[in-house]
N, C-alpha and C positions, 0 to 999 in steps of 0.2 A: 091400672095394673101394668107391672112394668114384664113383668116376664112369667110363664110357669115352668116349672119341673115337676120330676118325680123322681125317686129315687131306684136303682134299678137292681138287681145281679149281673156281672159278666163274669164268663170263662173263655179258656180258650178255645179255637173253632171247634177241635176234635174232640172237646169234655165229651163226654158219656150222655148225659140229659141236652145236649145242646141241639134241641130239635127245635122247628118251629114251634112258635106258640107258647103260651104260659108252662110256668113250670111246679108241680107239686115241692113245696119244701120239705118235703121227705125222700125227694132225687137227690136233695145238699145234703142229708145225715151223713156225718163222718168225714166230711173235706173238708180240706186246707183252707185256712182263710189269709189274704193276706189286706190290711189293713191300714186308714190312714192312724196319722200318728195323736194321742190322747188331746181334747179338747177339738178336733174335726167334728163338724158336720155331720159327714157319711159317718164316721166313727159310732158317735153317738147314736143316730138313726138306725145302726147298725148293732148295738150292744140294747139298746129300746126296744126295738120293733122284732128284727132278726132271729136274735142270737135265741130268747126265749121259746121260740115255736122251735128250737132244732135241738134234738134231744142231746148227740151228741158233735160237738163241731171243734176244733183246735187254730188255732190262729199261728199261723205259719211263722208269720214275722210284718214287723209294719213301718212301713213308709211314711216318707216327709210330700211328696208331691203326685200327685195325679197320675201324670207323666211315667213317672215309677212304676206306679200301682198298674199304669196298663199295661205297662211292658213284661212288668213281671206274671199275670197274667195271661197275655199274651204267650207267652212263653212256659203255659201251664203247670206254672209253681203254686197254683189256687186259685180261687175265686174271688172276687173284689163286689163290694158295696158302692156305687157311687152313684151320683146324680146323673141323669138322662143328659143335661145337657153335657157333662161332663166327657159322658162315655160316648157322646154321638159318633163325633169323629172317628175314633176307632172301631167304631159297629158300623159306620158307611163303610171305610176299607178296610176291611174284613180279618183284622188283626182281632177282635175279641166277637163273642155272642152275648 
């Protein structure tokens, strides 16, 4: 085995639901998503697994690179789908949740 992930949510520090601990997907009803761009990964995993359990959800606008996706988050224009390892860096220094 060469590596694991998982896939995660981040928002920005101040979101609303950004408390410790797991999060009910009915805290995410009605937010902004912002998204990588068609044929991603997180995309996919995200339009699969996601999107279904959230009654109603809008997709902000969506991105070509990670980097992007965090900052725009970061800067709480929505919420982002991506891989654990992905989002580490920016969840150690404290730019996303």
């Amino acid at each position: 085995q060469f590596s694991e992930d998982e896939m995660c949510v981040i928002c920005a520090p101040d979101y609303p639901a950004a408390h410790e601990g797991p999060v009910n997907l009915t805290e995410l009803e009605n937010s902004e998503w912002i998204l990588r761009e068609a044929g991603s990964g997180s995309r996919e995993f995200f339009m699969r697994v996601v999107a279904p359990r959230l009654e109603h959800w809008h997709e902000a606008f969506q991105l070509n690179t990670t980097e992007a996706l965090i900052n725009s988050v970061s800067a709480g224009l929505g919420l982002g789908c991506l891989s654990r390892l992905s989002a580490e860096p920016a969840i150690r220094d404290g730019r996303v949740k």
